[in-house]
C-alpha positions as CSV (number, residue, x, y, z in Angstrom):
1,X,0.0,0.0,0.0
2,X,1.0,3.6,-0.5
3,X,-0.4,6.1,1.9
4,X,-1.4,9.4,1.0
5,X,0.5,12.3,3.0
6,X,-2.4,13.1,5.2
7,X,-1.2,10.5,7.5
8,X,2.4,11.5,7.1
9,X,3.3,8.2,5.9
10,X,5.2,7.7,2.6
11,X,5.2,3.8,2.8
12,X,4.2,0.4,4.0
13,X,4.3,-2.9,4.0
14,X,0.9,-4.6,5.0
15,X,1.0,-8.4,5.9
16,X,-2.5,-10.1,4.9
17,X,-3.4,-13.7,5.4
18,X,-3.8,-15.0,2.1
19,X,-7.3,-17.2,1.4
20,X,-7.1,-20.5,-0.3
21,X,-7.5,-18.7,-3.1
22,X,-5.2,-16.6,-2.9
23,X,-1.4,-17.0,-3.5
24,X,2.1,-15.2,-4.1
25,X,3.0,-14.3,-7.3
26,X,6.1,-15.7,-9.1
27,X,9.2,-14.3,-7.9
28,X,10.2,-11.4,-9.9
29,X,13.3,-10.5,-11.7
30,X,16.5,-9.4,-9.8
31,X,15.8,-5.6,-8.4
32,X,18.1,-2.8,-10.3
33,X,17.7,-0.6,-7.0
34,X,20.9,-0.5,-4.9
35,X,21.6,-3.6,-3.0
36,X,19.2,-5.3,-0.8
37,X,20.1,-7.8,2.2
38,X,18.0,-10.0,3.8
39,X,15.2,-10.4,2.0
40,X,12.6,-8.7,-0.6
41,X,9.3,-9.5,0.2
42,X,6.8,-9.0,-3.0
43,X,3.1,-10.1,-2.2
44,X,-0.4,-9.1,-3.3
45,X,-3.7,-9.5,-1.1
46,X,-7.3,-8.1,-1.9
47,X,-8.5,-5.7,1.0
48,X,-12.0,-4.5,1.8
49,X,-12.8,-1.5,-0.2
50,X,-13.7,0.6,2.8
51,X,-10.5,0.1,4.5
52,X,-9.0,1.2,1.7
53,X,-10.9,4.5,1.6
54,X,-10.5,5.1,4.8
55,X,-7.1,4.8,4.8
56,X,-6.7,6.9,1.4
57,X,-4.6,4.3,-0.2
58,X,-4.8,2.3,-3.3
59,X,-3.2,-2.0,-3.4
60,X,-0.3,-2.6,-5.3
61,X,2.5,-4.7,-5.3
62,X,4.0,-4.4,-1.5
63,X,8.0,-4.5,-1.6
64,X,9.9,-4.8,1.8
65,X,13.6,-4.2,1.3
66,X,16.1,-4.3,3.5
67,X,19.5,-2.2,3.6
68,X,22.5,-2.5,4.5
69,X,24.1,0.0,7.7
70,X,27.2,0.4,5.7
71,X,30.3,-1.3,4.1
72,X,32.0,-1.8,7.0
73,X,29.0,-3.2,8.6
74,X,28.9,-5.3,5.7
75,X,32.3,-6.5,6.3
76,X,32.1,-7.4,9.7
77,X,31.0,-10.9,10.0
78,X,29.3,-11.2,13.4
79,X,30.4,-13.9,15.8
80,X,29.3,-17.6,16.4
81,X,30.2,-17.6,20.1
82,X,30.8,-21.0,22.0
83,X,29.4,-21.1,24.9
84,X,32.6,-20.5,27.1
85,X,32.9,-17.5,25.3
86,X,29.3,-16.3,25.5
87,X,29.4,-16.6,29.6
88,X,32.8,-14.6,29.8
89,X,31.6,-11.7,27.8
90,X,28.1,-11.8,29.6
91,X,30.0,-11.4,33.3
92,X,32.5,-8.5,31.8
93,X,29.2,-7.1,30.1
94,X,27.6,-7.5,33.6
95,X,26.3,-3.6,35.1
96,X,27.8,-2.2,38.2
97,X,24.2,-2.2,40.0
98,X,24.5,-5.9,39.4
99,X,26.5,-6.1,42.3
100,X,23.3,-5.5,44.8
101,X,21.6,-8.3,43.4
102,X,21.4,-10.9,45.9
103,X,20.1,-14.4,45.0
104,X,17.8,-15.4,42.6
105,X,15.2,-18.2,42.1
106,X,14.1,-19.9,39.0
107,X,11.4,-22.6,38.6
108,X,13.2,-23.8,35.4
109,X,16.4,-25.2,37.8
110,X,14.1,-25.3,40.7
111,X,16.7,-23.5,42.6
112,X,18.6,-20.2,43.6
113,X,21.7,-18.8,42.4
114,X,24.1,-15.9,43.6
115,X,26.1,-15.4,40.4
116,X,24.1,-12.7,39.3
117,X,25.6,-13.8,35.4
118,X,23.4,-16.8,35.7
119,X,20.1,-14.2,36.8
120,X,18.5,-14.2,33.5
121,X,15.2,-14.9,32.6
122,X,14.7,-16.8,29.0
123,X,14.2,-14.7,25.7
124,X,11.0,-17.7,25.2
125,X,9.6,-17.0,28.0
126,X,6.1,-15.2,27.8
127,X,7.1,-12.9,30.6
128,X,9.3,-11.6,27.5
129,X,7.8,-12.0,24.1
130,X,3.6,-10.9,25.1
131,X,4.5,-9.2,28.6
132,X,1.9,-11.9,29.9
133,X,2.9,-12.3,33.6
134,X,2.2,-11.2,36.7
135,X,4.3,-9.8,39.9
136,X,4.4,-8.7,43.4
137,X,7.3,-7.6,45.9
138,X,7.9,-7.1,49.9
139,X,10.0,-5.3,52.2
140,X,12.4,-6.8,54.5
141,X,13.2,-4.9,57.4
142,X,15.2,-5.8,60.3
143,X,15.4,-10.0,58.8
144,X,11.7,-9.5,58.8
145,X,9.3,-9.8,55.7
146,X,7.0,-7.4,55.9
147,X,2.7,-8.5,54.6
148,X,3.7,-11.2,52.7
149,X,1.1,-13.4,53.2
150,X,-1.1,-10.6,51.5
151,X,1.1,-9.7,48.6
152,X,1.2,-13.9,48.1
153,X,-2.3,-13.1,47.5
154,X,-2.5,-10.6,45.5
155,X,-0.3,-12.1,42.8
156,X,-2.5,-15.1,42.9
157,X,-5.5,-12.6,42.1
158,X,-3.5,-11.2,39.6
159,X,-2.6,-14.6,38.1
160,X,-6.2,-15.5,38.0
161,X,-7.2,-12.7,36.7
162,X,-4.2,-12.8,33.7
163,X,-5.3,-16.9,32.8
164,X,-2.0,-17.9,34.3
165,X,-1.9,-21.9,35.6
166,X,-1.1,-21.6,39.6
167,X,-2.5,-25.1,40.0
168,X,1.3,-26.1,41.1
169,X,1.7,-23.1,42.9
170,X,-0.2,-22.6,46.0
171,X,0.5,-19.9,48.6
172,X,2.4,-22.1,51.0
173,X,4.9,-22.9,48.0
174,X,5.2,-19.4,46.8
175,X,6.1,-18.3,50.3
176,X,8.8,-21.4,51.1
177,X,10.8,-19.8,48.2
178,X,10.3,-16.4,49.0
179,X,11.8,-16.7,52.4
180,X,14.6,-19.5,51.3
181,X,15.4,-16.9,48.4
182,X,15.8,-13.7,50.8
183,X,18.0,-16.1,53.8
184,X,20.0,-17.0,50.8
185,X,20.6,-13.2,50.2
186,X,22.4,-12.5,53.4
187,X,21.7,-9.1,54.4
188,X,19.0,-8.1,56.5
189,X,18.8,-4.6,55.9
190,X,18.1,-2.1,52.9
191,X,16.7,-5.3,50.8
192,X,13.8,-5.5,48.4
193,X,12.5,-8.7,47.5
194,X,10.4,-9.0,43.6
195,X,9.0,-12.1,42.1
196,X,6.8,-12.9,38.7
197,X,4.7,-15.7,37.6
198,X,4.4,-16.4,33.7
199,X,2.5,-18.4,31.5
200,X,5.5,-20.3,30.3
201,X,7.6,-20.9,27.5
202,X,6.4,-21.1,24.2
203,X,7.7,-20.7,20.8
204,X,6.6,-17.1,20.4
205,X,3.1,-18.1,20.0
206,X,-0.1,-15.5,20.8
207,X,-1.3,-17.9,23.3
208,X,0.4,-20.4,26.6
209,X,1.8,-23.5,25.5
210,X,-0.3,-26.3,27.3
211,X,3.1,-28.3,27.6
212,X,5.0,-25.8,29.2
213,X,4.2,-25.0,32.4
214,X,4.0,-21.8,34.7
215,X,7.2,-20.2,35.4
216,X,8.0,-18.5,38.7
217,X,11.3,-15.9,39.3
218,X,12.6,-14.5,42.5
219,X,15.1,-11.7,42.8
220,X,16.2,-10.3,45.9
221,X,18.1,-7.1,45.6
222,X,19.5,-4.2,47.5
223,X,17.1,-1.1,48.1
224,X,17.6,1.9,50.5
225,X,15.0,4.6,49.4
226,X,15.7,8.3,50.6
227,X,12.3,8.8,52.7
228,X,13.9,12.4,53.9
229,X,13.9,14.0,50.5
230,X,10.7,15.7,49.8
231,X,8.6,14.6,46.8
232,X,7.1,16.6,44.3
233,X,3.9,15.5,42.3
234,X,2.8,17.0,38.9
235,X,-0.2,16.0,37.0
236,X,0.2,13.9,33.7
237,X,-1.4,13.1,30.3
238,X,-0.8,9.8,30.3
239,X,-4.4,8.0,30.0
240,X,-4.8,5.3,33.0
241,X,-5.5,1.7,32.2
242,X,-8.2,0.0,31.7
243,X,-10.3,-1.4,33.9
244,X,-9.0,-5.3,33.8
245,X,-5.4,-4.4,34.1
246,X,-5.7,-1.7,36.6
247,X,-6.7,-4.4,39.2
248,X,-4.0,-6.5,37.9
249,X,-0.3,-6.5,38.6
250,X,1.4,-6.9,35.7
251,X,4.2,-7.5,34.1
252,X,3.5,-4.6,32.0
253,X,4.6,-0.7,33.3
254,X,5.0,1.0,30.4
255,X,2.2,3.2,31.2
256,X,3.5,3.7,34.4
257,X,7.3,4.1,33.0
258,X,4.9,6.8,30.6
259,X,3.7,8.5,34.0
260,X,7.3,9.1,36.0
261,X,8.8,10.3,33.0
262,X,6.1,13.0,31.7
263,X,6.2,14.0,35.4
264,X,10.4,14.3,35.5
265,X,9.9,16.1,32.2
266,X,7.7,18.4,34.2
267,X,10.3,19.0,36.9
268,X,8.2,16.8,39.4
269,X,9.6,13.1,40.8
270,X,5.9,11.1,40.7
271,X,2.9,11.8,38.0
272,X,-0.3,11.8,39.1
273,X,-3.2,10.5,36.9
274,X,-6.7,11.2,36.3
275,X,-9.7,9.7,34.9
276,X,-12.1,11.0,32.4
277,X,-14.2,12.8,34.5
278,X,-11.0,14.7,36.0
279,X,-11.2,12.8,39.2
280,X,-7.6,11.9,40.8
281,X,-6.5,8.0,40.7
282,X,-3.1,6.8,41.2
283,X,0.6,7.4,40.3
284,X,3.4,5.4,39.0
285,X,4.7,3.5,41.7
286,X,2.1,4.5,44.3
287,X,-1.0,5.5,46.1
288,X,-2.8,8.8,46.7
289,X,-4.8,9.4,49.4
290,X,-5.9,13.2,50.9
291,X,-6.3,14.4,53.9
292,X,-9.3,17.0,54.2
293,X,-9.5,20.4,55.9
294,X,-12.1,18.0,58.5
295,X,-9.7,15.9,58.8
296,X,-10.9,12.7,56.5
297,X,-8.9,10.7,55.0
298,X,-10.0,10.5,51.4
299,X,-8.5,8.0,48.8
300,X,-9.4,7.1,44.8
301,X,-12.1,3.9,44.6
302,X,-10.4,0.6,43.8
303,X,-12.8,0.0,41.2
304,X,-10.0,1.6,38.5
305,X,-6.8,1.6,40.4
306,X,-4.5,-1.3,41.3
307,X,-5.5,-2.4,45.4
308,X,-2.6,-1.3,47.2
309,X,-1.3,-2.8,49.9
310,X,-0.2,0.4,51.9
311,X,-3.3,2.0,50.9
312,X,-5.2,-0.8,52.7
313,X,-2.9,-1.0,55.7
314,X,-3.7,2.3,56.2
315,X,-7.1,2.8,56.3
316,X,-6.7,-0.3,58.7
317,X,-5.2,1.8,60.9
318,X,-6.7,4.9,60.5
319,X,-8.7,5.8,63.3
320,X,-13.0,6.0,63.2
């Protein structure tokens, strides 16, 4: 298809599924234009009239060519590692920050590591390739674990909620690990602990693999947040979630990545987000609740926010 300018788009290549019908030319002869790597995809598909109206484009012959960076490019080979290799240059490639993280569990080795080389989650993995997973964390404080019976329970919920298996993974499991994982870690103080549940592997498939099983990861890292430094709040653009995966925790925060950076654009540290009637719901990272001039403590409904474990601590404690 070629797009008119109205949509600022000068070309395209559209991918179709062909009918039984339906099938790819002959292979046409070698392209004059400069020279192509890869691959030249030539293919033409009927389309529905009105898409193509609405659009503003007419069918033709699709061509999908692929260039190369540069002759230099072109004449550097790149590398068929063995696996020796491969290791090495992943632990010289490994980030400083590395160095906080702790121990991590896996569900593929059934076990916990500390060489933070060997932390890696598998590029297969659909925690990866659709984002379809769900996670939780806790705070350890003084060799304690702070509500982690609740936060077992929310990514359960969540879990539920996102289709994921936990038939082998019942709370009393999930919290076994947790706890070996953050002993494992060593310190006691100014640790975070984070863990996700995926659908499985698959082999890049729109839907779970019914061989492979759920997948569960546990990473317990250094934290020591800053609570004297003021924080500053500025209201963002950034639309919330829906519904469905505002009461789920998933895997997915690029709408929240979305929120914190609009809001450091802004000159402020957290964004804060509003529905469609203007009313105030959540930020990034956090919770919002409001303290009014009679002294009530006001907070956003549930209904379209993510349930938030301080939030509900708190109005626990909050008095009458």
């Amino acid at each position: 298809l070629t797009f008119t300018s109205k949509l600022n788009l000068s070309e395209i290549a559209l991918f179709w599924p062909l009918s039984t019908r339906q099938r790819c030319p002959p292979p046409t002869k070698k392209q004059t234009n400069p020279p192509v790597v890869a691959m030249s995809l030539i293919f033409r598909t009927a389309l529905p009239r009105r898409l193509l109206q609405a659009v503003g484009a007419k069918p033709m012959t699709a061509n999908l060519f692929v260039r190369p960076m540069s002759d230099a490019a072109a004449d550097s080979p790149v590398e068929v590692l063995d696996s020796a290799t491969y290791l090495n240059r992943l632990e010289s490639a490994r980030p400083e920050y590395r160095s906080g993280q702790h121990a991590f569990y896996s569900s593929i080795v059934d076990g916990i590591t500390k060489d933070t080389t060997m932390m890696v989650v598998p590029l297969d993995d659909r925690i990866v390739h659709r984002g379809h997973a769900v996670f939780d964390t806790a705070n350890i404080k003084d060799g304690n674990m702070y509500g982690l019976n609740f936060h077992i329970n929310r990514l359960l919920t969540s879990a539920k909620l996102a289709h994921i298996d936990t038939a082998e993974w019942p709370a009393e499991r999930l919290k076994h690990i947790l706890l070996h994982t953050a002993a494992a870690a060593g310190p006691t103080e100014n640790v975070f602990l984070r863990y996700w549940m995926s659908s499985g592997r698959s082999m890049f498939g729109i839907v779970p693999d019914p061989e492979q099983p759920t997948t569960f990861y546990a990473l317990c890292h250094h934290y020591a947040p800053k609570l004297n430094n003021p924080v500053t709040a500025v209201q963002v653009g950034v639309p919330i979630k829906p519904k469905l995966l505002a009461n789920i925790k998933s895997n997915n925060y690029l709408l929240n990545a979305l929120v914190s950076m609009e809001a450091q654009e802004h000159g402020g540290y957290l964004g804060i987000q509003t529905d469609d009637e203007g009313l105030v719901t959540e930020s990034a990272v956090g919770c919002i609740a409001i303290i009014d001039k009679n002294g009530t403590l006001r907070t956003p409904r549930f209904e379209k926010i993510l349930r938030s474990t301080t939030l509900v601590r708190a109005l626990e404690l909050a008095p009458e």
